[in-house]
Structure formats: C-alpha cells, structure tokens
C-alpha positions as CSV (number, residue, x, y, z in Angstrom):
1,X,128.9,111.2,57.5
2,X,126.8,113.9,55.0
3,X,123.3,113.5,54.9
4,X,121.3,113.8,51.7
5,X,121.1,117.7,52.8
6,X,125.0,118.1,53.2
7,X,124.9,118.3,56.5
8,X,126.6,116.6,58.8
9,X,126.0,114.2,61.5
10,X,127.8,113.9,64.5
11,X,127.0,111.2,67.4
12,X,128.1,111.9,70.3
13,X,130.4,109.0,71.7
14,X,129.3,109.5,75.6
15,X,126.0,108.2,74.9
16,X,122.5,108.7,77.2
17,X,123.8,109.4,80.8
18,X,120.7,108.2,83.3
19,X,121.1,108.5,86.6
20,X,119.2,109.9,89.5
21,X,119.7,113.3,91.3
22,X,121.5,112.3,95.1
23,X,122.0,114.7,97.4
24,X,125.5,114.7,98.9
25,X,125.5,113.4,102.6
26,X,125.4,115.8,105.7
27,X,128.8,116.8,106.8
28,X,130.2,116.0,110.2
29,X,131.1,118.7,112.0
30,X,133.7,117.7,113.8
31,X,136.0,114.2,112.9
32,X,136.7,113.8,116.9
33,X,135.8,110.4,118.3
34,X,134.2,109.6,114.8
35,X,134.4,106.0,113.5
36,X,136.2,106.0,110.1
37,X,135.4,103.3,107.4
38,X,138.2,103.0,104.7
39,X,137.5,101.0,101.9
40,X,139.9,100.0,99.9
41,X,139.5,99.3,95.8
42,X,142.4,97.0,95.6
43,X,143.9,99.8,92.7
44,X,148.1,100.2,92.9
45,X,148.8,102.1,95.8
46,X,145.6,102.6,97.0
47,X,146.0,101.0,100.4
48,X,149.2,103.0,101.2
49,X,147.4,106.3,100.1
50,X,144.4,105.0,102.4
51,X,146.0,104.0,105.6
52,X,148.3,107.3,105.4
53,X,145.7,109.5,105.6
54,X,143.9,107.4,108.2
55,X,147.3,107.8,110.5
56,X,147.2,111.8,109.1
57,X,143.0,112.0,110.5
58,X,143.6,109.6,113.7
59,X,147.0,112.3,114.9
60,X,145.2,116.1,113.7
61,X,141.4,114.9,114.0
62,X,141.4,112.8,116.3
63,X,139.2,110.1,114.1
64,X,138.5,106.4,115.5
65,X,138.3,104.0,115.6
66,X,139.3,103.0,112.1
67,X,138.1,99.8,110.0
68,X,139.8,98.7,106.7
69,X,137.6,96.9,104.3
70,X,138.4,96.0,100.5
71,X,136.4,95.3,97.5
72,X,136.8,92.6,95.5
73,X,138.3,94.3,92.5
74,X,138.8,97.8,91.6
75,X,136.9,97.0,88.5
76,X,133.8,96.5,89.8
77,X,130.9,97.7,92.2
78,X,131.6,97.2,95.9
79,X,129.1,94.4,97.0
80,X,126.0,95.7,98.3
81,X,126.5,93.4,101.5
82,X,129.7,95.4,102.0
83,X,128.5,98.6,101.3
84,X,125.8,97.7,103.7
85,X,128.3,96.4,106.5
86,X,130.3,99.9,105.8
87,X,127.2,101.9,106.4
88,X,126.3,100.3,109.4
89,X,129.2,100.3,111.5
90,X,130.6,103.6,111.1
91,X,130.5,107.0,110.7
92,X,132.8,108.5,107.8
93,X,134.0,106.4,104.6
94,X,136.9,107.2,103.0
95,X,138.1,105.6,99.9
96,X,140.3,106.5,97.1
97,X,142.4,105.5,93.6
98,X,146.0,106.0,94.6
99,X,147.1,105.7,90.9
C-alpha cells in the first residue's frame, strides 16, 4: 500500500512480541540419582520419543526415578497445578514434540 509520499508501507505480520527476560535454569551437574519429570504434550509420537530417551538417561546416566505426566492437549498451556506438581516433585523435566 503507497502512501500519499509514494512510499510504501509494510506491517510486519509477527506483531509486538512482550515477554519478560528469564534466565535459563542452573544445570545439574551430574543426571546420577536425579528425579526426572517427563511431561508429555499428547502431540503424535511424543510419548514414544519421551519414554525412549528416559530408558536412554535411566541405562548411560543413571537418572531416577522417572515420573510421566501429560497435559491436557498439545494445544494449550500445561495447567499451572501441573506445572506446579512437576516442579515440586522432581529434579529435571524433559518434554518434547515428537512430530
């Protein structure tokens, strides 16, 4: 679209991104002996990808236990209750697509 200048306008279709700096969680650094969340977003293949890797950590990490918790639906937020369950009772999340 010209403006009465000739110019052109371009909007950008991404929008206003807000969101607050977080600084990434500290690192373990070892996985031995550490409990292991794994929360699964109910996406296609997701929970084989998931549990996997959880055997994969468990055999050359030595991670556990393990705990498998799932989200109502991939598309949406993870209930805060959940995420606060998840927080509380272990030590290391991991979660992932699987598409």
């Amino acid at each position: 679209m010209a403006d009465i200048e000739g110019e052109l306008t371009v909007f950008d279709p991404r929008g206003a991104v807000e969101a607050a700096r977080v600084a990434p969680a500290q690192r373990p650094a070892a996985l031995a002996a550490l409990r292991l969340g794994i929360l699964d977003n109910t996406k296609w293949n997701a929970n084989r990808l998931l549990r996997k890797t959880a055997e994969l950590l468990e055999e050359r990490y030595g991670v556990g236990p393990v705990a498998y918790y799932k989200k109502e639906s991939f598309s949406k937020s993870a209930d805060p209750a959940l995420v606060a369950e998840i927080a509380a009772n272990n030590d290391v999340v991991l979660t992932a697509i699987g598409d």
